[in-house]
MARMI-741555 format. One record per residue (C-alpha): residue in three letters; y, z, x. Coordinates in steps of 0.1 Angstrom, whole numbers, plus 5000, padded with zeros to 4 digits. Layout:
BEGIN
ALAYZX;...
//
This chain:
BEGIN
UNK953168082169;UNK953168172133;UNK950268062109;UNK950867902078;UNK950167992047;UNK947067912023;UNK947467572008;UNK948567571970;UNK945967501949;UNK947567281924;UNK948366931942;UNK951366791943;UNK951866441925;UNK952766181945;UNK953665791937;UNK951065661906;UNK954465491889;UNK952065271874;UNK949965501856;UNK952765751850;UNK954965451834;UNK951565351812;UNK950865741800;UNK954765711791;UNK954565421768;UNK951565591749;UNK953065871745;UNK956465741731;UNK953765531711;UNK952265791697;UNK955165991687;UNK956065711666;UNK952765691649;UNK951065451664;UNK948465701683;UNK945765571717;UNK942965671736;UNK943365661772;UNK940765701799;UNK941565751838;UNK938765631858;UNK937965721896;UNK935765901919;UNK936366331923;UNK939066431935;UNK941266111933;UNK943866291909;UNK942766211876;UNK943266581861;UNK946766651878;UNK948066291859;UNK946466471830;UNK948866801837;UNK951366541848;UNK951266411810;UNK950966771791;UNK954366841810;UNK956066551799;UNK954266541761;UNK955366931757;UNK959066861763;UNK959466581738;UNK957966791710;UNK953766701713;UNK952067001708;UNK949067001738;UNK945467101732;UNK942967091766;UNK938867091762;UNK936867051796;UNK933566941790;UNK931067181815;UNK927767021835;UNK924767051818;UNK926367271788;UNK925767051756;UNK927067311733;UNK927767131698;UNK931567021696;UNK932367231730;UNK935367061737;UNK936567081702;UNK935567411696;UNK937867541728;UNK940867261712;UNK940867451674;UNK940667781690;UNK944067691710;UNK945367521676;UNK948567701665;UNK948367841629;UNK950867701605;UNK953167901588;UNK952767811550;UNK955767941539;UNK957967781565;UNK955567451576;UNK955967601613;UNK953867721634;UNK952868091626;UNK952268331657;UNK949068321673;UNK946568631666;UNK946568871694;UNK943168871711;UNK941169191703;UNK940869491724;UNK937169401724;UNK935769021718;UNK931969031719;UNK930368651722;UNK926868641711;UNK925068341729;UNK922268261749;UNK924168131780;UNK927668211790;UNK929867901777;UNK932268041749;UNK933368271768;UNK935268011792;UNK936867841764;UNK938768161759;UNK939768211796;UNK940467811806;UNK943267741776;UNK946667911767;UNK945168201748;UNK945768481778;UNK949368321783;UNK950468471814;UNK947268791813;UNK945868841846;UNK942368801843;UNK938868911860;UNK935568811855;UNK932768941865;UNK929368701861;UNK926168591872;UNK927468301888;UNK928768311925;UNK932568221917;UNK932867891938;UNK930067791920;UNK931767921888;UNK934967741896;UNK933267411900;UNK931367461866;UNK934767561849;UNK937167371862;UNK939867441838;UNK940167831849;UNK943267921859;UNK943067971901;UNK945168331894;UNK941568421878;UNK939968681900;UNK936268641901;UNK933568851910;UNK929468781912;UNK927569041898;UNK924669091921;UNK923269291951;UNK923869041975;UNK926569191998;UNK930068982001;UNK933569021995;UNK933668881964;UNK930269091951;UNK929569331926;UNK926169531930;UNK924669591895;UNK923169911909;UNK926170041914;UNK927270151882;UNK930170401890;UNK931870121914;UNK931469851887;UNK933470101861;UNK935770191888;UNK936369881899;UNK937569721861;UNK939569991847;UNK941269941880;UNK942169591871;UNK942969701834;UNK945070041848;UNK946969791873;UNK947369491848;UNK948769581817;UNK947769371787;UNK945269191811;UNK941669061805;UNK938569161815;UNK935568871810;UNK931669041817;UNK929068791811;UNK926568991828;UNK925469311800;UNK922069191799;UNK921569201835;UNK923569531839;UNK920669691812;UNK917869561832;UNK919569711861;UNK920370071848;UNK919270131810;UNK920870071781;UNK922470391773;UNK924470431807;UNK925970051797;UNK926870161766;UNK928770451781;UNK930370311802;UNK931969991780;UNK932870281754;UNK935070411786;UNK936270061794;UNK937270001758;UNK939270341756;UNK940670211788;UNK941569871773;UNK943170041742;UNK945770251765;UNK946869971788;UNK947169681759;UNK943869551783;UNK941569331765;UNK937869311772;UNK935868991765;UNK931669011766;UNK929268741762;UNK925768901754;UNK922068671749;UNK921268861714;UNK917868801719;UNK917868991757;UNK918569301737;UNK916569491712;UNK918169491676;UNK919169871678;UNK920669811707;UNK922769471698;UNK924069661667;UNK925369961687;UNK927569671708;UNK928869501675;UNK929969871664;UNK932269891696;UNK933769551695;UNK936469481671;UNK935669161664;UNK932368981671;UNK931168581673;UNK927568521666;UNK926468151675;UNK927767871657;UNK924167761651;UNK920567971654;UNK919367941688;UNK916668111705;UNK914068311688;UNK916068311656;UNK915967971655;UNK912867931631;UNK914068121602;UNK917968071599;UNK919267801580;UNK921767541594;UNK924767651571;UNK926767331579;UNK925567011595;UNK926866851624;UNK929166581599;UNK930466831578;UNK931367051614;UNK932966701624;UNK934566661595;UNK935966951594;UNK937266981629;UNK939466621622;UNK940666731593;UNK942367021607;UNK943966771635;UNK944966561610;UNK946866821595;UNK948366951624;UNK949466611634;UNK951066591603;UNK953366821615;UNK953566781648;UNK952366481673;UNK949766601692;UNK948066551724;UNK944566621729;UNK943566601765;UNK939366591776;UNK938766641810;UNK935466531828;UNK933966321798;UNK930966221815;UNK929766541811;UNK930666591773;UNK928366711743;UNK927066461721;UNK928566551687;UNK932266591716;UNK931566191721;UNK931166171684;UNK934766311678;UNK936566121702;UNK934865811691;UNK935865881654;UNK939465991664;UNK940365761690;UNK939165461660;UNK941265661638;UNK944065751656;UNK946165451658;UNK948265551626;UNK948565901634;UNK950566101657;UNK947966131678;UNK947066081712;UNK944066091732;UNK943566121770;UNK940566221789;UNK939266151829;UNK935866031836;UNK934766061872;UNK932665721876;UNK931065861910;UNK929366171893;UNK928366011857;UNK924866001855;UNK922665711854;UNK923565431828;UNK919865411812;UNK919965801808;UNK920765901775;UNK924066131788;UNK924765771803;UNK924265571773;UNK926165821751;UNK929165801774;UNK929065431773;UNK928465321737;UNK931465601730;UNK933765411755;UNK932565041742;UNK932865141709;UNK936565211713;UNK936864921733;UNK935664701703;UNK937964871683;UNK941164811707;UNK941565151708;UNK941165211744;UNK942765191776;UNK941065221810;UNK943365331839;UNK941565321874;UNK943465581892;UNK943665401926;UNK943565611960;UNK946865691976;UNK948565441997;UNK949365552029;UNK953065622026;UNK952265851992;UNK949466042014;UNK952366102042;UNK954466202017;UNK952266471999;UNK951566622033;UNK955266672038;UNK955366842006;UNK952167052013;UNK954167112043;UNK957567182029;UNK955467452002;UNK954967612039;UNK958267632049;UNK958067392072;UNK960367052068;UNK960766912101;UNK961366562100;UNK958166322105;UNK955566632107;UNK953366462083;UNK953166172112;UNK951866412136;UNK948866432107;UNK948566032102;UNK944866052117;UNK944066312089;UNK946066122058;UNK943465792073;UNK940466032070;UNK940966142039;UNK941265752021;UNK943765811999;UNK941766111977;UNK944866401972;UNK941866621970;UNK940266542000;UNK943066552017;UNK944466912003;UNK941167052012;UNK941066892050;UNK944767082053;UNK943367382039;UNK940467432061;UNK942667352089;UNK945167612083;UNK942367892072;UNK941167802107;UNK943967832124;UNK944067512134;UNK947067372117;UNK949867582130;UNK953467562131;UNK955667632162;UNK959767602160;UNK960567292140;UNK957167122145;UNK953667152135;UNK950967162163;UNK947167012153;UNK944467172182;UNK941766932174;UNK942266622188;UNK938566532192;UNK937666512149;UNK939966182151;UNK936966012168;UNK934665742147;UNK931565942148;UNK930566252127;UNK928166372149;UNK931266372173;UNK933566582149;UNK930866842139;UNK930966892180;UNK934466952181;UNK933867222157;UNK934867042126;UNK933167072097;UNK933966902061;UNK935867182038;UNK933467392013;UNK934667281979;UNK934166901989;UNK930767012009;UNK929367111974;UNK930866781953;UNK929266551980;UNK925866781979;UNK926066771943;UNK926066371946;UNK923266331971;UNK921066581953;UNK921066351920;UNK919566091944;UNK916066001946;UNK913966101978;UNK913665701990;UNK917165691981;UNK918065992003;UNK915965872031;UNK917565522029;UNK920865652028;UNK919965882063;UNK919065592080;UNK922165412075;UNK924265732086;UNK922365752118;UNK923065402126;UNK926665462119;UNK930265502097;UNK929665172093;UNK926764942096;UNK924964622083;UNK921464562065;UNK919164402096;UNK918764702115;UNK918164932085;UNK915564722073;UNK913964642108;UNK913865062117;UNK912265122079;UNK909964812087;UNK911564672052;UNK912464292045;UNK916264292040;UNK916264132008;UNK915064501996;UNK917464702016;UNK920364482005;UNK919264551970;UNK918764991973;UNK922364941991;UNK923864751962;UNK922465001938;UNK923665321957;UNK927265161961;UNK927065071922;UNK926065391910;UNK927065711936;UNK930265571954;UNK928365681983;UNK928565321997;UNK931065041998;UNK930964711989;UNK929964542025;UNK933164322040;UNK933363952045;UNK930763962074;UNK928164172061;UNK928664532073;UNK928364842048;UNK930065192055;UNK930365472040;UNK933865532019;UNK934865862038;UNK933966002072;UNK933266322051;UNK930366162033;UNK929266022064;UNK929266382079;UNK927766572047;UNK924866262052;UNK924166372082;UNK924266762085;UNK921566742057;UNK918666582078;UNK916766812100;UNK916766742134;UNK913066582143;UNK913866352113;UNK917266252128;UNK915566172164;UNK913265962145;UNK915665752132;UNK917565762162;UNK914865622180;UNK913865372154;UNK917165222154;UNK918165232191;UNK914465012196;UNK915864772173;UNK919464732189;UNK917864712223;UNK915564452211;UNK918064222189;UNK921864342198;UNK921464482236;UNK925164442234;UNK925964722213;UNK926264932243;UNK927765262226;UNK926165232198;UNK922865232222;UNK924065522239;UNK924665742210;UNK921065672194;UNK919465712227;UNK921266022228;UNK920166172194;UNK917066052200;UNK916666252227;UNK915465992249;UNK916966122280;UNK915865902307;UNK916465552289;UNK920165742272;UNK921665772309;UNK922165432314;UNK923565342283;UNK925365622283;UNK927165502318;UNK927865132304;UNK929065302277;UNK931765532299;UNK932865242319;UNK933665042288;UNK935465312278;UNK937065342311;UNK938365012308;UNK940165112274;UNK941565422289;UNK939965582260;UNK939865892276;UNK938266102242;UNK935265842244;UNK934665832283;UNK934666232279;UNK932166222248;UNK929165982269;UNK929866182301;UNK928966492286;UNK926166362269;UNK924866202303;UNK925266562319;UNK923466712290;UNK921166462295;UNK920466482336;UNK919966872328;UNK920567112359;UNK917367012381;UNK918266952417;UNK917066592423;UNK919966522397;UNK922866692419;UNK924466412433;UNK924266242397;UNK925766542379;UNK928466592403;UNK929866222398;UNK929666282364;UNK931766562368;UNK934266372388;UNK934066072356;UNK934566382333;UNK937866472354;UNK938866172351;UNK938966112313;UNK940566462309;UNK943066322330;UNK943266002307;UNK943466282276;UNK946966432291;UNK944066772293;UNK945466832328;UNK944667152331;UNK941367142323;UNK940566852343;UNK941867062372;UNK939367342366;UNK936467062365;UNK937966882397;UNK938067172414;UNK934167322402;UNK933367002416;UNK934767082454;UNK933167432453;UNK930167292445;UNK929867192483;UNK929566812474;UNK928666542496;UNK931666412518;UNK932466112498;UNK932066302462;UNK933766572474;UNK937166272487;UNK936466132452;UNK937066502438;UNK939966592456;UNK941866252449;UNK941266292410;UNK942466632414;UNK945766492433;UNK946266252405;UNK946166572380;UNK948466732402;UNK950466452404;UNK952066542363;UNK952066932368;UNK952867012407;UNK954366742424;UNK955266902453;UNK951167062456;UNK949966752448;UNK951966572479;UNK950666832505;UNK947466792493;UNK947466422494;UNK948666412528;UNK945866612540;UNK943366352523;UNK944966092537;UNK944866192573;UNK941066302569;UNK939565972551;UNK941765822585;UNK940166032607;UNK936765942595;UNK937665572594;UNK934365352587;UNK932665682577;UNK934865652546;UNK933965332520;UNK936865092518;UNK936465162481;UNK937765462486;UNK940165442512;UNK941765202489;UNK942065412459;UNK943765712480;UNK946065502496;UNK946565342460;UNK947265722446;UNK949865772474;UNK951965462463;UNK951865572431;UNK953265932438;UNK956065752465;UNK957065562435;UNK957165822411;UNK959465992436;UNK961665732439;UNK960265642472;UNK960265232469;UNK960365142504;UNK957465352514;UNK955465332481;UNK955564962491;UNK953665032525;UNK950865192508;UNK950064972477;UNK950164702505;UNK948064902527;UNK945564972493;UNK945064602485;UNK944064532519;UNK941364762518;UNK940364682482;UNK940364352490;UNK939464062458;UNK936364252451;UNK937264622451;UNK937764782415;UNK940264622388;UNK941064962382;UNK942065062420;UNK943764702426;UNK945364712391;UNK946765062404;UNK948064922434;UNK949664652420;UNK951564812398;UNK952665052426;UNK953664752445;UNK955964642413;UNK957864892408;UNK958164942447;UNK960064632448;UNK961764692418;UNK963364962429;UNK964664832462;UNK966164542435;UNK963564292448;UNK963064092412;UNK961163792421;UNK958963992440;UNK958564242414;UNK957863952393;UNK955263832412;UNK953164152416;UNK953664262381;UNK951663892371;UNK949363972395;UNK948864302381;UNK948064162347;UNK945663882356;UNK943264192375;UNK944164412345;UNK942664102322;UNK939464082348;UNK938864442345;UNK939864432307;UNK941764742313;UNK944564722286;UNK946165042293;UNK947264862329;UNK948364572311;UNK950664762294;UNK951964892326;UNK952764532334;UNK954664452310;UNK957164742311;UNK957464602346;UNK958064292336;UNK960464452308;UNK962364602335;UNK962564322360;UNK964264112324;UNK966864372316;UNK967764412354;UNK968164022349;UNK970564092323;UNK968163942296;UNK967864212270;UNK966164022243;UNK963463922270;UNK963464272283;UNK963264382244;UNK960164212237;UNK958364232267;UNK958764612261;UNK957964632226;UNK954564472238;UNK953964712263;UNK954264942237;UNK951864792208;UNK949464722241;UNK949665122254;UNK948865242217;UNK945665042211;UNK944465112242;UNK944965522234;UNK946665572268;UNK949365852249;UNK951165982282;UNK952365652290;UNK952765512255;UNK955265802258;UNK956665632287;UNK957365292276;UNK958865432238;UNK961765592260;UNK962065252275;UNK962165032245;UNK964665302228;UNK966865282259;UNK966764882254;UNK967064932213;UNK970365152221;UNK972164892243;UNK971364652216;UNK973064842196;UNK970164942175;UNK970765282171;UNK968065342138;UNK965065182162;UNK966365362193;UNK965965712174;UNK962665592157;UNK961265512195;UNK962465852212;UNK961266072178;UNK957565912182;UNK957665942217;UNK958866342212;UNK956166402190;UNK953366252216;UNK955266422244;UNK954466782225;UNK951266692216;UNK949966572250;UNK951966832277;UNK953466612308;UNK955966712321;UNK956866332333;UNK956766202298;UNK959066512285;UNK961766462311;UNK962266072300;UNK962066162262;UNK964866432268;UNK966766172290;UNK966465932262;UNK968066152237;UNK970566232261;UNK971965922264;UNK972065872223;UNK973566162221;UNK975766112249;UNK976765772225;UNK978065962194;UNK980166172213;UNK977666502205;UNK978466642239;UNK977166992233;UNK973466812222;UNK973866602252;UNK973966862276;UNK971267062263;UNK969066732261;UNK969466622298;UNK969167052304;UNK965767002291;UNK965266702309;UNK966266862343;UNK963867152338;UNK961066892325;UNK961566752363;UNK961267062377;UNK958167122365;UNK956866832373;UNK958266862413;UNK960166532410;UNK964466502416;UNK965866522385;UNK968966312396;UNK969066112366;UNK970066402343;UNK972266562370;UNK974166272372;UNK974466252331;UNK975666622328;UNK978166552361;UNK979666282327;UNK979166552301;UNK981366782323;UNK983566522326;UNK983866412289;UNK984366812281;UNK987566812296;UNK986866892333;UNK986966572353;UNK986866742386;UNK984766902384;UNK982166632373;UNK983266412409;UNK982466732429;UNK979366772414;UNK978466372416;UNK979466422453;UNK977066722457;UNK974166502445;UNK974866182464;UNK974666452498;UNK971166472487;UNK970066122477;UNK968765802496;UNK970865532476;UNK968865242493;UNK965565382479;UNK966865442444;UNK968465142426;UNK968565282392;UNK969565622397;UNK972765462420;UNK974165212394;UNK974165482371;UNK976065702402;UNK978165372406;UNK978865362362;UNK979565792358;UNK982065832391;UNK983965492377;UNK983965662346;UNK984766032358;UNK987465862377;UNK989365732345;UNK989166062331;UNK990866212359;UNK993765972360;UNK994466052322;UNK993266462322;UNK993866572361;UNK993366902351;UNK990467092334;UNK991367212298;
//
């Protein structure tokens, strides 16, 4: 198994025809003169900034020339964004009206300033070109990354500090830090070396050995056509010491504007209006020449005089080659009565007014463009095998639509190991994170992906503490949830949590709107998840407890819900009960994941004291059971059998072996018969010793493994024998079983009305019992007993239901089973697109979920469509497959013997297809096996012809 590679960092753009057709028109506009202001609008992450790259690609090929400016967090440097845009401006070429070239960066570029912000405007534009680049700061680099967004993610970053990490740089170690850059310099000719970090590295070591050692790394620099950019705070320096810097740097930048302690006697050379002034008037110019595209990303974070001058351009832009485009992520922009807030807002409505803006809310994927841009991802990998994204549907519904959510889930995943690729396909070994709860996920080991951890903690952390203790409330009660039981567990009137609600959907996007009946939820499991993993654990039993009193009280109905809180609540004794309701309702859904999730819980709960044995053994057996439902044979096997050397009580321990029969019953056929007759003859043998309950389900068990075998005479016996016992009040489960047993019993001895009949009878218990997975069961029965009426259409719908019925009811194994059934009907339709659809689904469950049952009818399926076209190579190798998937599973695999006896046949070698057809009817009971001999009856007829017209073998 070979794991992929890292994720790309740069997502891949997928559908937004709208926008991209909108970003077109203004840019065709503005080429003409008749310049905009655009603003895309949408919560981090939804792909604002790659439609932004999206647009510089198609603006640079029809002749714009492109300037970027990122505006930084909490950096209100005057005209930042402008500032980085003139310093990417190209020169003009007086004598020719061109552009002139751009001057080379110097050997040394000292930046005096108080905090380091210039010195990302040189690193995040097209001034290094194609330079490789380190930096090494005082800011650990994801946390530098998320501050500068714009660097470019070739930048190497290292975090000067004696913390110890990978990605560290001790200050203390003075020799290493030298070593360590003239490396990068020695390696990378003409690349870049960014400290913003001198001050600390005095502090840390003296100011002489600093000075040394940048008077090596600027020798270094000069030999390998390196550059070396530092930002220094003048004012951490002494004067002597600043001035000995300037003399080694070749050209230096002293702040724009006095700051710090020089602040009281300098003059402000040039006021903020003349600086504005100035800066248009250049971009007028250049758009003179050339149209030009100025692109802003993350406005709600820009400077005010920045607002200023897009306010003034955009208003003046419209009969100018000029066009304007910025993002603004309306999740993260700060409160509307700040003053950041207000500024944002009067700049946008005084556009508006002007009708010189356009909003674009950039929408989250639809489904379809999330599949697609996780075949891509996919394809990046080297992997392109058809429908792989399909096998990552649950993840593409997590995510919401957000690319960058969605990158980042696929990232962790593969860093993990988790995503892997095997052959042609991609295999996902986390099953459990598709369930509805977070607490559920960050059990299965999942946890939501760094770089989105620290967006979502950036969100919450701008909330205030009621706020944050509101919103924790909700996430204990659930994903989703509605205002009464919030309000009734914070002893609130509803009126007032409705209202907090509204104004935390309104202003963080950590909320959604509530739906037509009143419940709220959260907008993506991760926020849910990153909710919850930051309240401490006596806070979350408190709410836990709060709310599950409530439920109890007004909505004893909720049973899971009820189980869960009782469970975090770590109410033990009153959790078990709810816990139990809520396995059986499970039970009846065949939802194996959730009857595995409240069984656990209740052994967690009962703890290991001896009065809860006989409790805790059951348990087990219920946990066997759902593992069973989960297609995790093996490792229901290994709980099955802990349960039998536990030295149970009789009727546990009969409970115990007949789960681990049924497990046996898709892995070892032939163990699982021996074992089962040995069951049987001891439940006999203790006769009323042994609960009729019981009796019944074993002797329900044995029909079903007779009738997997083909066995319909004798499966018959004992499904009759299990309803006896059962009786009208045994379990819908058991009876449903037995039923079903009895079905296909008569429907292989050709007995249709009868069939008929058992299969309705089967579905009216499977309705009592509200077990859906049965019902679906039923109606392949039902499905079957149509087609071998010759009523396809019937057949076809009946079967189509019994698929849709299987899926919601989660029951994959069989699902499997009745998608090779409804292809086999779509191909004698002659439906040959929906025939391959069925079989490619029912291929991809079969890999996921390992039974061997469910593989040998996919591989039969193909077989036949195959065996259509004429492929007769693919054909053999398909029913090949299918004849080993029966052999694992310890059933006859006459079926695809029979197939390859045609193959044979169709090859050229007639013969010896009829000798091998006689060799398998030798070994077959054709009065027990209906299907397999009509298809016996249709291949000799066939291998016959063939014969006549080919007697002898080419």
């Amino acid at each position: 198994m070979v794991v992929l590679e890292a994720a790309p960092s740069q997502p891949l753009l997928q559908g937004r025809e709208a926008e991209r057709t909108e970003l077109e028109r203004l840019l065709t506009r503005g080429r003409d003169g008749a310049g905009a202001t655009v603003v895309l609008t949408g919560p981090g992450g939804i792909g604002k900034t790659r439609l932004l790259r999206w647009m510089e690609e198609k603006a640079r090929a029809t002749g714009y020339q492109v300037l970027w400016g990122h505006c930084l967090q909490d950096v209100f440097t005057p005209f930042f964004v402008f500032d980085e845009m003139l310093r990417h401006l190209a020169p003009v070429d007086e004598r020719s009206g061109g552009a002139a070239p751009r001057d080379p960066l110097p050997s040394v570029l000292l930046l005096e300033e108080e905090k380091p912000n210039r010195v990302w405007s040189h690193l995040t534009g097209a001034t290094l070109g194609d330079a490789a680049c380190l930096v090494v700061s005082r800011d650990r680099p994801a946390k530098l990354r998320q501050r500068v967004p714009g660097l470019p993610e070739s930048t190497e970053l290292l975090w000067l500090t004696r913390a110890e990490g990978p990605e560290s740089l001790s200050p203390a170690e003075l020799d290493r830090v030298g070593e360590r850059l003239e490396q990068h310099l020695r390696a990378h000719p003409g690349g870049v070396v960014a400290f913003a970090g001198v001050e600390y590295l005095v502090s840390q070591n003296g100011f002489l050995p600093v000075l040394r050692l940048l008077q090596f790394l600027r020798d270094v620099a000069e030999v390998t056509d390196g550059h070396l950019i530092l930002s220094v705070h003048p004012g951490a320096l002494e004067p002597r010491e600043l001035s000995q810097l300037e003399a080694e740097a070749e050209t230096v930048v002293v702040p724009a504007e006095p700051t710090g302690s020089l602040a009281a006697g300098a003059a402000n050379l040039e006021s903020p209006a003349a600086t504005l002034l100035r800066y248009l008037a250049t971009l007028e110019q250049a758009a003179g020449r050339q149209p030009l595209l100025l692109l802003v990303d993350d406005l709600q974070w820009a400077d005010p005089q920045s607002l200023l001058a897009v306010d003034f351009l955009g208003r003046n832009s419209q009969e100018r080659r000029i066009v304007i485009a910025g993002t603004l992520r309306d999740d993260d922009l700060v409160d509307a009565e700040s003053d950041q807030g207000r500024r944002v807002r009067d700049t946008l409505d005084s556009l508006d007014r002007a009708g010189a803006l356009r909003r674009l809310a950039v929408p989250g994927l639809a489904p379809a463009e999330s599949e697609g841009l996780v075949e891509d991802l996919l394809r990046s990998h080297g992997l392109t095998a058809k429908g792989a994204a399909k096998a990552l549907a649950p993840l593409t519904e997590r995510a919401g639509g957000n690319p960058f959510f969605l990158l980042e889930s696929i990232r962790q995943l593969v860093e993990e190991g988790r995503l892997q690729r095997e052959g042609d396909r991609i295999e996902l070994t986390l099953p459990e994170w598709l369930a509805e709860d977070a607490s559920v996920s960050a059990q299965a080991g999942w946890s939501v992906p760094g770089s989105l951890r620290r967006l979502l903690l950036h969100r919450l952390g701008r909330l205030s503490r009621p706020e944050r203790e509101l919103l924790a409330l909700a996430a204990v009660d659930g994903a989703e949830f509605d205002v009464e039981p919030i309000a009734g567990a914070s002893r609130r009137s509803p009126g007032e949590v409705e209202s907090d609600l509204r104004s935390l959907a309104e202003r963080r996007r950590l909320l959604t709107e509530p739906d037509e009946i009143g419940r709220w939820s959260f907008p993506h499991p991760f926020v849910h998840e990153v909710v919850l993993s930051e309240i401490s654990r006596g806070e979350l039993q408190q709410h836990a407890l709060a709310l599950a009193e409530w439920h109890a009280q007004f909505r004893s109905d909720e049973v899971e819900r009820l189980a869960r809180l009782y469970h975090d609540a770590g109410e033990t004794a009153r959790a078990v009960p709810w816990l139990r309701r809520a396995a059986d309702r499970a039970i009846k859904r065949q939802d194996g994941a959730a009857v595995e999730r409240y069984v656990r819980w209740t052994l967690e709960s009962l703890g290991g004291s001896a009065s809860h044995r006989e409790d805790r053994l059951r348990e087990m057996i219920r946990l066997a059971d759902a593992l069973m439902l989960k297609g995790a044979f093996s490792e229901a096997t290994r709980v099955a059998e802990q349960v039998l050397q536990a030295n149970p009580p009789e009727t546990v321990r009969w409970e115990g072996e007949r789960i681990l029969v049924e497990v046996l019953t898709e892995s070892d056929r032939p163990r699982a018969r021996l074992r089962l007759a040995e069951l049987v003859a001891e439940v006999e043998r203790a006769g009323a010793g042994a609960a009729p309950e019981l009796r019944g389900a074993i002797q329900g068990t044995l029909a079903n493994l007779r009738m997997l075998d083909g066995e319909g005479a004798s499966a018959q016996v004992a499904a009759q024998k299990a309803l006896q016992l059962l009786g009208e009040s045994g379990s819908p489960q058991f009876r449903a079983q037995a039923w079903d047993a009895l079905g296909y019993g008569h429907l292989r001895l050709g007995q249709l009305d009868d069939a008929e009949v058992a299969f309705h009878r089967g579905l009216a218990v499977a309705a009592e019992g509200e077990l859906a997975a049965l019902s679906a069961y039923f109606l392949d029965g039902l499905a079957h007993v149509a087609d071998d009426r010759g009523d396809l259409p019937a057949a076809l719908r009946l079967s189509e239901e019994a698929v849709a019925t299987s899926r919601r009811a989660g029951d994959v194994p069989n699902t499997v089973i009745h998608l090779t059934n409804l292809s086999s009907l779509r191909r004698r339709l002659q439906d040959r697109d929906g025939a391959r659809e069925a079989v490619s689904e029912a291929r991809s469950l079969a890999r996921k979920f390992h039974v061997p049952r469910a593989a040998a009818a996919v591989a039969n399926n193909e077989g036949d469509l195959f065996l259509d076209e004429g492929r007769w190579a693919e054909a053999e190798a398909a029913y090949r497959a299918a004849q080993a998937a029966h052999e694992e599973a310890g059933t006859e695999a006459i079926r695809p013997r029979v197939q390859l006896a045609r193959v044979r046949g169709e090859q050229g070698d007639a013969k010896g297809g009829l000798a091998e057809l006689a060799r398998i009817a030798d070994g077959c009971r054709p009065e027990d096996r209906l299907e397999e001999t009509v298809l016996y009856q249709e291949v000799l007829a066939r291998l016959a012809e063939l014969a006549k017209t080919n007697p002898r073998p080419s």
